[in-house]
N, C-alpha and C positions, 0 to 999 in steps of 0.2 A: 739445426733441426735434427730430430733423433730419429731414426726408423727402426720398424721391427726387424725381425729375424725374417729370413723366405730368399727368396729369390728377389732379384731385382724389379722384374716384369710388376710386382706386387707389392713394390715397399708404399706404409700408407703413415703419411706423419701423422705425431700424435699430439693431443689437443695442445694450442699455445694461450696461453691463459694471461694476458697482459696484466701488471699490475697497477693500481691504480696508481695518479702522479698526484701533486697536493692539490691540482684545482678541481679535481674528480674524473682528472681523463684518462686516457689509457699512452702507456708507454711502453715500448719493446725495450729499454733498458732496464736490467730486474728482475727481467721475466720468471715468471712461473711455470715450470717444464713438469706435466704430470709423468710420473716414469712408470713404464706396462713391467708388469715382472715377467712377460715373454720377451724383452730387451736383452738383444746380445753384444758383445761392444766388436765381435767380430763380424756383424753385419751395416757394422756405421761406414758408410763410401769414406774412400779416400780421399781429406780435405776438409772433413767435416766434424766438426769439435761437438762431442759429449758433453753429459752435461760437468764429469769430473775431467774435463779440461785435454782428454784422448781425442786423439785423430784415426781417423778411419786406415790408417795405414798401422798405429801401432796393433799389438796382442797384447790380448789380456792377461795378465799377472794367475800366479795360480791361487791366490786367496780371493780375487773377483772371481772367480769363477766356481770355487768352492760355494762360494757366499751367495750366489745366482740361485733366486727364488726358482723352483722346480715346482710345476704345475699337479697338481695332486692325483692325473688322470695318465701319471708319465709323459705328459709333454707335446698332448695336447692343447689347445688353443682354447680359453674360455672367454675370448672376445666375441660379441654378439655377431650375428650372420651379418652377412652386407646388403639386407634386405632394404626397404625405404620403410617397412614397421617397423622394426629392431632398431632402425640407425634414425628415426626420426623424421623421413623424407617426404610421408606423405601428405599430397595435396589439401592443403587446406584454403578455409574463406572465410576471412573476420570480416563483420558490416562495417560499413566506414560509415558515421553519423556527421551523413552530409545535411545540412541545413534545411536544403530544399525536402530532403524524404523525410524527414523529421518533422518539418514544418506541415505537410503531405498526411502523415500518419497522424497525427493531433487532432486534423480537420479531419480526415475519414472517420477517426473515434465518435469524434462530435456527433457527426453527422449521421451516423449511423445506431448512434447508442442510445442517444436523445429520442426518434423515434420508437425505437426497437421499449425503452422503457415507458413511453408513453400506453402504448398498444398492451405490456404486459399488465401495468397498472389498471388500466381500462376494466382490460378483462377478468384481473380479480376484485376490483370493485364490485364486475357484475355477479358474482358468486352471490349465494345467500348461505349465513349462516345460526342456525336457530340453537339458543341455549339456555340451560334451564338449572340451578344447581338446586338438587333436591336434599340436600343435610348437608349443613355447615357446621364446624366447629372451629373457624378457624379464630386467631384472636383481631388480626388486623384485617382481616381479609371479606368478601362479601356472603352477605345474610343469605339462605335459602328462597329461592323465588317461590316455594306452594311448601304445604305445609302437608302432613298427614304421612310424610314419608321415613320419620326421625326411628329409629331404635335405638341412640342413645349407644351405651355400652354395653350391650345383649346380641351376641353374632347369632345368624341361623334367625333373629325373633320371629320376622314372617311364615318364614320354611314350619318351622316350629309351633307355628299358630295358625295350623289350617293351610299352609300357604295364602296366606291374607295377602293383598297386593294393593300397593296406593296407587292415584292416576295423575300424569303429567299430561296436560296441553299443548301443543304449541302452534303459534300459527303463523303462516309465510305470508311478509308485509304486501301489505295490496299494490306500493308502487316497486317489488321487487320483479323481476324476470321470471320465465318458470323455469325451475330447479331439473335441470336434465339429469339424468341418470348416468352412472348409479351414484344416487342419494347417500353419503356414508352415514353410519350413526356411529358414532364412538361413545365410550362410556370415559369422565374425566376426572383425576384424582388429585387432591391436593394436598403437598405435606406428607407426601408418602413417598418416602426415600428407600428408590429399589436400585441405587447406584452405591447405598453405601457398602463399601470391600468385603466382609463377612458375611451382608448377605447376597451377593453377586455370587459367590464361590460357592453357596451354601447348596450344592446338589452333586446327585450322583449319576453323572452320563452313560455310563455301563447298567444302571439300573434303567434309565431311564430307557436305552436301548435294548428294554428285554432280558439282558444277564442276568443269570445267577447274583447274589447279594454273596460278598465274602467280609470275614471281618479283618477290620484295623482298626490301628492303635490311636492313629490321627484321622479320623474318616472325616471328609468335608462337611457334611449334613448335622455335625453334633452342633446343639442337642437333642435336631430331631431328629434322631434315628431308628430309639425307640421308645416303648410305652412299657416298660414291663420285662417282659419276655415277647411281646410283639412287636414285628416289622413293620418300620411306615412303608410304604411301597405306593409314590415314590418320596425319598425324604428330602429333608431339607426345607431352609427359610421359603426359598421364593416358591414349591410345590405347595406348602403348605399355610399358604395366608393367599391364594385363589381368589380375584375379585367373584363373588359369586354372589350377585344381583344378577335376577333375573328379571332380562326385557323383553318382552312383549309389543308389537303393534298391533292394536287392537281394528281402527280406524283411518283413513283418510278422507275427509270429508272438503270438495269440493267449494267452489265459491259460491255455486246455486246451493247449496245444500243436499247433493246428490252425494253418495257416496263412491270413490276411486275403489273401482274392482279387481280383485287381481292384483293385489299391491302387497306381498307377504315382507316379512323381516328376513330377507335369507341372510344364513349363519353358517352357511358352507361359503369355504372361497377365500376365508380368510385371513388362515392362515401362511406360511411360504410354502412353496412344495417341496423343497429343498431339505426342511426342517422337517415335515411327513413323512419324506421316503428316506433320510439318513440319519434322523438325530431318535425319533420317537417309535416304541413297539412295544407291542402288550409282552408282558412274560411269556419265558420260553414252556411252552405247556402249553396256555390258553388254549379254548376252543369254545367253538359255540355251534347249537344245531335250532334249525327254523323247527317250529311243532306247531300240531291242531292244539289250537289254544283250550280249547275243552277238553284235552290229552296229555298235555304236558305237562311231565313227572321230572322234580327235579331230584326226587328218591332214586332215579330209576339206575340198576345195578345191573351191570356188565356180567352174562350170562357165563364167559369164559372165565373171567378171574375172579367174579361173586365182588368187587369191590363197586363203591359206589361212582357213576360216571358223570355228573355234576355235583358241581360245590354252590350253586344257587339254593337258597332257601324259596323263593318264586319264581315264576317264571317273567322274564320281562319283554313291556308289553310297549313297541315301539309309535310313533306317534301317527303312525301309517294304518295299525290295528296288531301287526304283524306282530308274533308270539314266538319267544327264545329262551332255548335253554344253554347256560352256562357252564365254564368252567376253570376257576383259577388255581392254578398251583401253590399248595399249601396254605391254604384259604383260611383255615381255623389259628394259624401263628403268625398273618400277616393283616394288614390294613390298608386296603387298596382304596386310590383313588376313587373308585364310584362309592366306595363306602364312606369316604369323608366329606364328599362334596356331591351327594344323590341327585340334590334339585342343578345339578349342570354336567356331573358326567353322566350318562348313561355304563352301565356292565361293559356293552359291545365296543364301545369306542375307550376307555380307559386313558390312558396315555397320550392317546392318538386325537383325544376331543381337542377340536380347533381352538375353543375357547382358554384352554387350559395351555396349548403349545404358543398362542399371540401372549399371553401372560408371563410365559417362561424368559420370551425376550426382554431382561429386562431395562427399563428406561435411563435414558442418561443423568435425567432432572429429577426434582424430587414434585413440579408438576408436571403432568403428564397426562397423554390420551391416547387410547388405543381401540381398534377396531372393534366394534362390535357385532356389525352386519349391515347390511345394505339395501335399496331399494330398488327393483329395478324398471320403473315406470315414471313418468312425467309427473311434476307437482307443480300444477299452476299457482299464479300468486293469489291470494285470501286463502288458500286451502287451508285446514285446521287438522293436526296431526295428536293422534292419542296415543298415548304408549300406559303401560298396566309396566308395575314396577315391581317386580319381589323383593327388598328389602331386607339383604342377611351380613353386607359388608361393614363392617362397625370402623366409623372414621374417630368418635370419640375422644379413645383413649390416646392418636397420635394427635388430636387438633387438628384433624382436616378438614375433608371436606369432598364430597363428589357432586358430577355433573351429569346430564347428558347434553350430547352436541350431537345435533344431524346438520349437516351441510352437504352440498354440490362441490366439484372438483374441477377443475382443466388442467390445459398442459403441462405446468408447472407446478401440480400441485392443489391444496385448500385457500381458501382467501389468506391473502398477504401481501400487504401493501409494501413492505419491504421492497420485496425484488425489484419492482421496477421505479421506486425511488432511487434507489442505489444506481441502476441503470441510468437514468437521467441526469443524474449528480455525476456522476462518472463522466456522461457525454459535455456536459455543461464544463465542468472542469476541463477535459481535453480542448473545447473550440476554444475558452479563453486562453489557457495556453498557445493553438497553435496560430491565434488571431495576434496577441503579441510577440510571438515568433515571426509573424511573416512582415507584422511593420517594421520590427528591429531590422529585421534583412531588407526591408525594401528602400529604410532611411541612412541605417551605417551600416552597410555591409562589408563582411570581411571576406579576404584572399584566404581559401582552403589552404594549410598546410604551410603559410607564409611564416621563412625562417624568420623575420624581422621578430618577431614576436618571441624568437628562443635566446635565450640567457644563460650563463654561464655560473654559477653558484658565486665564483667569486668575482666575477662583473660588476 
């Protein structure tokens, strides 16, 4: 056995590494002696043979000691601390898959997973979900349930035409439950691929957060970036193809025939807040002032530096009554969000409009649905739901196809019978396993750990 260099009190052998014999076993004849390059042959005790065949009694030759690795730190010690983390030691506990806990853990799965997905299945059965696809285009896919809602490949057409609006129906099955609140509405798209790589990447986050526009060579947004000598703001594929149908509830109308009062489309809320307070900001500039709406001048010029202090051509008139005056920075060389998409941003909200930041996110699928707004009162079942549709999204030219969906939610989410099939399958699998595990053991059981059963390779 070799020891280091030190004092006796401390000498600590070093690894013995047996080498293997022909049946796969270990033999100390052969052995494999790792050598420390802190090894001095004048700390080997007397009696005790090295591994080049020296006894602790001879001295070392002056070309072994020439030839003696020298530690890079002057002779210092680069062997790890004697700690139990450094050297290996600490406590540990591996599960032993004893039969019984195992047989134990099968049946608890069962037993518990089987109801656990009964109960969730249940309760998304009881969901209701109401849907309507108002323009198809797709080739395999399904027809338009009402008609009058089509523009074909004409974007803006309704905006365009009066704001003309077509009407959707729908109405919650008479042996359904009543749809608790809050009531989602999404709007749903199909054949509309906002995951593929060019246009995911297709935006500018520092614009979008308000900055300054600088130029580059590769800018993300090309080729929308610009029109000319004009600024999109903001640019890019996904800012600038905005689902922008506008929905409307007009109605709820009851199973007597009465109408549900107090039931608006809220359209706050539904965005993340996350995505409000750190991703989205009007440019740096903006401003905006409340004005008597039979007073407000967007002419109106700045008495100290005679320039003019709104870039509103009118004044805009919120849905409250309430009248504002504007103002965007460098207004005449840029193309701002409420000037592209008027019937869904408003001036005041820009960047920051909910509808436009749930949009931003975009989908993993090329179907998909996303928030629209919500409801937040009771809808018993026969009730009859109207919605007024503005009509400006052209599915057309990709083959799609849109929808609307209103549905009820619980714990887990919208109706989906998934989850708790999967739970029950899961359970159902684990009791049959842990059901044949417990006969096996109860009819040929076997001795935990019994060597009878270990064999020798060449046995």
């Amino acid at each position: 056995m070799i020891y280091h260099s030190g004092s006796m009190s401390k000498l600590k052998p070093l690894v013995l590494l047996p080498a293997p014999n022909e049946r796969g076993g270990r033999e100390t004849r052969g052995a494999i002696f790792l050598r420390s390059p802190m090894i001095s042959p004048t700390a080997i005790p007397s009696g005790t043979t090295s591994m080049d065949g020296t006894t602790g009694a001879s001295q070392p030759s002056a070309a072994a000691s020439a030839s003696a690795p020298v530690p890079a730190d002057g002779g210092a010690s680069r062997m790890p601390s004697d700690t139990a983390f450094t050297q290996q030691r600490i406590r540990s506990w591996q599960p032993l898959l004893d039969p019984k806990y195992v047989i134990v853990a099968f049946l608890l799965t069962g037993v518990v997973f089987i109801p656990v997905g009964f109960v969730v299945w249940n309760k998304s059965n009881d969901l209701v979900v109401l849907h309507s696809i108002y323009e198809s285009h797709l080739r395999d896919g399904p027809a338009a349930d009402v008609t009058g809602c089509e523009i074909g490949n004409n974007p803006n057409a309704m905006y365009l035409d009066n704001g003309r609006t077509c009407q959707l129906k729908m109405k919650v099955p008479d042996d359904a439950k009543t749809m608790q609140p809050p009531i989602m509405v999404h709007y749903e798209l199909y054949n509309f691929y906002q995951n593929y790589r060019k246009y995911a990447a297709s935006f500018d986050a520092s614009q979008l957060f308000g900055l300054p526009y600088y130029e580059q060579s590769e800018h993300p947004c090309n080729p929308l970036l610009k029109i000319g000598n004009v600024t999109i703001n903001p640019c890019g594929l996904i800012a600038n193809t905005l689902f922008n149908d506008v929905i409307t509830l007009e109605s709820i109308v009851g199973p007597d025939g009465t109408v549900i009062q107090n039931a608006p489309l809220v359209e706050s809320g539904i965005a993340w807040a996350s995505d409000l307070e750190w991703k989205y900001r009007q440019p740096d500039g903006f401003k905006y002032d409340v004005c008597v709406c039979d007073e407000c001048d967007c002419d109106q010029v700045d008495e100290i530096t005679g320039e003019k202090m709104w870039s509103c051509k009118e004044k805009y008139v919120d849905p409250d009554g309430n009248c504002f005056t504007y103002y965007y920075p460098d207004d005449d060389n840029t193309l701002y969000l409420y000037e592209t998409y008027p019937m869904v941003v408003n001036p005041l909200d820009g960047v920051t409009n909910e509808h436009f930041v749930v949009w931003m996110r975009v989908a993993a699928l090329s179907h998909f649905r996303k928030l629209y707004g919500y409801i937040e009162v009771p809808i018993p079942p026969g009730s009859v739901l109207t919605f007024n549709v503005m009509a400006n999204f052209a599915v057309m030219r990709n083959e799609g196809a849109k929808a609307l969906v209103v549905g009820n939610t619980y714990a887990f989410g919208g109706k989906n019978h998934w989850l708790g099939t999967l739970f029950m399958a899961a359970g159902v699998v684990s009791l049959i396993f842990g059901l044949l595990f417990l006969a096996k053991e109860l009819t040929t059981p076997r001795k935990l750990g019994d060597r009878a059963y270990l064999k020798f390779k060449g046995d």
